[in-house]
N, C-alpha and C positions, 0 to 999 in steps of 0.2 A: 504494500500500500504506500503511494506517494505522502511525502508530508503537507500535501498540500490538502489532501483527502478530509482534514479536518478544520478548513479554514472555511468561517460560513459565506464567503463573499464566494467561494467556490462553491459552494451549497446551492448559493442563490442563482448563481448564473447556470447551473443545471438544471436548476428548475426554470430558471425564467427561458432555458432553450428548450422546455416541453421535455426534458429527461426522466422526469419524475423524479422518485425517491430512488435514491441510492447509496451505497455503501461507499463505492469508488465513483465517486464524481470524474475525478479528472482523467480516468481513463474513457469513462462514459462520453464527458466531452472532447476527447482526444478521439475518437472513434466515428462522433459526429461530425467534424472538420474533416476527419479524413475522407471520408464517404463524400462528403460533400464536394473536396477537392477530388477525387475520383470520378465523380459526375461531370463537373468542369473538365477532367482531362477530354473526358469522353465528350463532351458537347464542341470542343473548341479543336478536337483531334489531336492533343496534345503530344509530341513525337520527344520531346526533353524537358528535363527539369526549367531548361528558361523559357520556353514552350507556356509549359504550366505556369511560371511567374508572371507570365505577361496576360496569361489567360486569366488566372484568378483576378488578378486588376482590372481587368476588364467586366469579370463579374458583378464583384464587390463596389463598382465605378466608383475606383481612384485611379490616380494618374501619379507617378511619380516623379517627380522633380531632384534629381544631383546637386549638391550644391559641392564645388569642387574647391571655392573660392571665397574671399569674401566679397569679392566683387560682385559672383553670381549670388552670395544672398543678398546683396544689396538690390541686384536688379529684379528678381524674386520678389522681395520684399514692396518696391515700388510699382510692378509690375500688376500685382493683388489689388495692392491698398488702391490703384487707380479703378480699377472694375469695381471697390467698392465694398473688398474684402477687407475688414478689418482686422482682423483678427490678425493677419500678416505684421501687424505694425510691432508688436512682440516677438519677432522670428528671431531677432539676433538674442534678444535674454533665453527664450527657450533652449537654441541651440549650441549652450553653452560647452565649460569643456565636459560635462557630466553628459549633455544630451546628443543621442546618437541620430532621433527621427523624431519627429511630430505628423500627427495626420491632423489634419483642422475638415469641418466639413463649410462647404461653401454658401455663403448666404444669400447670394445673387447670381447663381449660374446659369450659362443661356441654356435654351433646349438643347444644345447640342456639346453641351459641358456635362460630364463627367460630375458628380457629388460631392469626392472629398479630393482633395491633394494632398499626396504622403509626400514630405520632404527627406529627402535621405543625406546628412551631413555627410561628405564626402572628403572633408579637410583633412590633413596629414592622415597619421594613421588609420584614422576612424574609418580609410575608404576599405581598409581589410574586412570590417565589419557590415558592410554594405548588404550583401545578399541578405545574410541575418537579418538586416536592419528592416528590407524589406518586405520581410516575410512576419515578419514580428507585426508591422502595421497590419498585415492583411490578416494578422490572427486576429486582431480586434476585429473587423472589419467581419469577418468570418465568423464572429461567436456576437454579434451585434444583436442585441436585441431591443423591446419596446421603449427602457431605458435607454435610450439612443444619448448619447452625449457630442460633444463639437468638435471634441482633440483629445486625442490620443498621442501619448507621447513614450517614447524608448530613452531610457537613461542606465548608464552603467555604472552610478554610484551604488552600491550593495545596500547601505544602508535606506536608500530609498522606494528600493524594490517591495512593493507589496504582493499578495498573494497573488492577483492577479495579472499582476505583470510577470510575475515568473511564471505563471500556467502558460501565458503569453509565445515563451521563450523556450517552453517546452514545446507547444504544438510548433513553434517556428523550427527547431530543430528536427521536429518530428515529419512535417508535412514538406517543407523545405529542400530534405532526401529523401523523398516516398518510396519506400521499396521499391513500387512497383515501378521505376524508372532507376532502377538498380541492374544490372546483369546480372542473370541468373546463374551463370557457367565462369568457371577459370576460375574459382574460389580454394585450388586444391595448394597455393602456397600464401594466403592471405599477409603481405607484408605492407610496409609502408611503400612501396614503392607501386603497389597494385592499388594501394588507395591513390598516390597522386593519379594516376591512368586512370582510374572511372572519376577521378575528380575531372578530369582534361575535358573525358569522354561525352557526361550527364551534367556537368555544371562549371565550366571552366569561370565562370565570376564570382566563383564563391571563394574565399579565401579558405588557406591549404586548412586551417585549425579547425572552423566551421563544419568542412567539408570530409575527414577525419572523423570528427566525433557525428554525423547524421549517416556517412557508410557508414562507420561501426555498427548503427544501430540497427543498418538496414541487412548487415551481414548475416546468412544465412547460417553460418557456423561461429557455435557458442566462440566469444572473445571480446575483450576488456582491452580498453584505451586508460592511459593513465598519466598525471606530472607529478612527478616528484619532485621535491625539494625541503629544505631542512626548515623540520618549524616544530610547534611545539602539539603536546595535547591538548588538546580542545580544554578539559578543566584545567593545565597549566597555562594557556595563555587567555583562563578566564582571570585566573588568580596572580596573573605577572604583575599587575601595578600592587597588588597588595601584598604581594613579595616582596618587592623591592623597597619600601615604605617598612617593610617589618624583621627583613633580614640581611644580611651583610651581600651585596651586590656578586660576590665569588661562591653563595648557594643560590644561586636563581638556578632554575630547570635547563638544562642543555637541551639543542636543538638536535632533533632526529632528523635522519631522512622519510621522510613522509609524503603516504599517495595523496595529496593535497586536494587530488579533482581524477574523479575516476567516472567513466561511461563504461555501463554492461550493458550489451545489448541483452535483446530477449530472448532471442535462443540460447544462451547462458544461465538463461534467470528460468529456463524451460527444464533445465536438467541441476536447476537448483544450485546455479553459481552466481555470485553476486561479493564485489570485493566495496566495504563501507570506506568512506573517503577516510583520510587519516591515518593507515594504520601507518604500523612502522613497515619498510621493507624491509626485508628481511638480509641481513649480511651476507647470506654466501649465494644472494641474487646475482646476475648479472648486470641489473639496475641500480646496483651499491657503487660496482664497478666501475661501470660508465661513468657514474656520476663522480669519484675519483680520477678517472684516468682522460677522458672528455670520450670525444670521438663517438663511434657506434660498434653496437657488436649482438651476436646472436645466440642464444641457449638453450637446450630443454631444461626445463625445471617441473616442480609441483605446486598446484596451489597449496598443499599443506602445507608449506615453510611458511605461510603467511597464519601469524596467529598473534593476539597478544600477550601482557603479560598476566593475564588474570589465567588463560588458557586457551581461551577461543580461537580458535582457527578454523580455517576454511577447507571444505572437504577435500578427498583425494582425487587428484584430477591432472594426468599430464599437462604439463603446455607449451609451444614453442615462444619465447620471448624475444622480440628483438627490443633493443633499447637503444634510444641516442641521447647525448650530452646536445642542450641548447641553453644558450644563457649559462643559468644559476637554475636550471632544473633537467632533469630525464623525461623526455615523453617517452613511453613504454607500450608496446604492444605485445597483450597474452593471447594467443589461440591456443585455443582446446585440440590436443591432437585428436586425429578420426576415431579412436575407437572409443572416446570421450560418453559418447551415446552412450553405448552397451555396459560400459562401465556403472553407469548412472541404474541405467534398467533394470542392471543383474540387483 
């Protein structure tokens, strides 16, 4: 069950999409979106993921706007407010450095205008985050209902993320790499380098990070995406400032290496794998390694090496691992070898 399963603004938007009563909300409306975008592939004969992007907007009638500049928000911005959009007059505060996209809906548009305009911040970095950013608008757009509101906005500051906007960010990751615009065949060495090629293949504007964690999802065979890097336990870096306030600064909690951000897809979660964000890695991983020596490298290992210190650990489970050094963390990738099934079954 997602953690989101028990926020009632997820409640409410289940119900207010006719889902009725349910246990698991957000798969419910993960499930409605899909269907829905499935239907748009099939009305609009959708042949690729940009395909579908551009069809869903078409649906949902918004229009998306780049802004690459600040030039082009400015022209953006004057360009609105002259037809008598107001709401444009605010673009530069909204898309601050926290805001990735705004959708406003239009208050004077001709017959032959489009509803809402999704803006998509496209300045420095943020252009990595584009397809996302995209897709994240049209998940509002897509779970719209009689509360219909003017603006929707995408920001990446965490602490201002509320339930809804991460359900958001789920279905955008979700519907974004739809399976069913995944290849079915050549999944028999699943590496990083067969994700960049169906990245090229199904969605070459999505950035490589984005595009990574929505295949994983969409992978047919159980396996785990993951960043490592050195941080602490969740109740130790609840308790860091009142550590240091209450103990000599040379006992404060040392930094592990830690799965900091981990995606399992669901054929993983089918034969009852699933790795919780945080744990420690395990030292005689190959993901210890890498993240000592830099570079890339590749291993069999087991999920049971992965446990903590109370005991818990993760079932028996071969897997091949490759790992790479980036920055100041390890992306890692676990597939489950083939006879993973039968292991599970027996």
């Amino acid at each position: 069950m997602s953690r989101l399963d028990n926020k009632p603004q997820i409640w409410k938007l289940a119900v207010d999409l006719g889902l009725g009563s349910t246990t698991r909300p957000v798969s419910e409306i993960l499930n409605h979106v899909k269907q829905r975008v499935r239907n748009v592939a099939q009305k609009f004969s959708s042949a690729t993921l940009n395909d579908l992007l551009t069809a869903t907007a078409e649906e949902v009638r918004t229009i998306f706007k780049e802004i690459h500049s600040n030039e082009d928000l400015e022209n953006l911005q004057s360009t609105y407010f002259a037809l008598g959009e107001t709401g444009f007059a605010n673009l530069h505060n909204e898309l601050d450095s926290q805001g990735y996209a705004i959708t406003l809906k239009r208050i004077k548009p001709a017959k032959w205008d489009r509803t809402y305009v999704s803006v998509i911040d496209c300045r420095g970095d943020k252009a990595f985050r584009a397809y996302f950013s995209k897709w994240h608008e049209l998940a509002h757009l897509l779970t719209l209902t009689q509360q219909t509101r003017l603006v929707f906005r995408r920001t990446h500051a965490t602490s201002l993320v509320d339930a809804e906007e991460g359900l958001m960010d789920l279905i955008a990751g979700e519907v974004g790499f739809l399976a069913d615009f995944i290849p079915s065949h050549g999944f028999g060495d699943i590496s990083f380098e067969m994700i960049e090629s169906v990245r090229r293949q199904v969605s070459p504007d999505a950035s490589y990070q984005a595009a990574s964690i929505g295949i994983v999802r969409a992978l047919p065979r159980p396996c785990i995406l993951l960043e490592a890097r050195l941080a602490l336990k969740k109740s130790e870096e609840r308790n860091k400032a009142q550590l240091r306030l209450a103990i000599p600064v040379h006992a404060e909690p040392t930094q592990s290496l830690r799965a900091v951000h981990t995606t399992t897809n669901q054929a993983a979660r089918d034969i009852g794998i699933y790795l919780p964000k945080n744990w420690k890695v395990p030292a005689k991983s190959v993901i210890a390694a890498v993240f000592e020596t830099g570079g890339s490298a590749r291993a069999r290992e087991n999920l049971s090496w992965w446990r903590t210190s109370s005991g818990t650990q993760l079932p028996n489970c071969p897997v091949r691992v490759e790992a790479r050094r980036v920055g100041d963390s390890v992306i890692a990738l676990l597939v489950a070898e083939e006879d993973s099934d039968a292991l599970f079954a027996a």
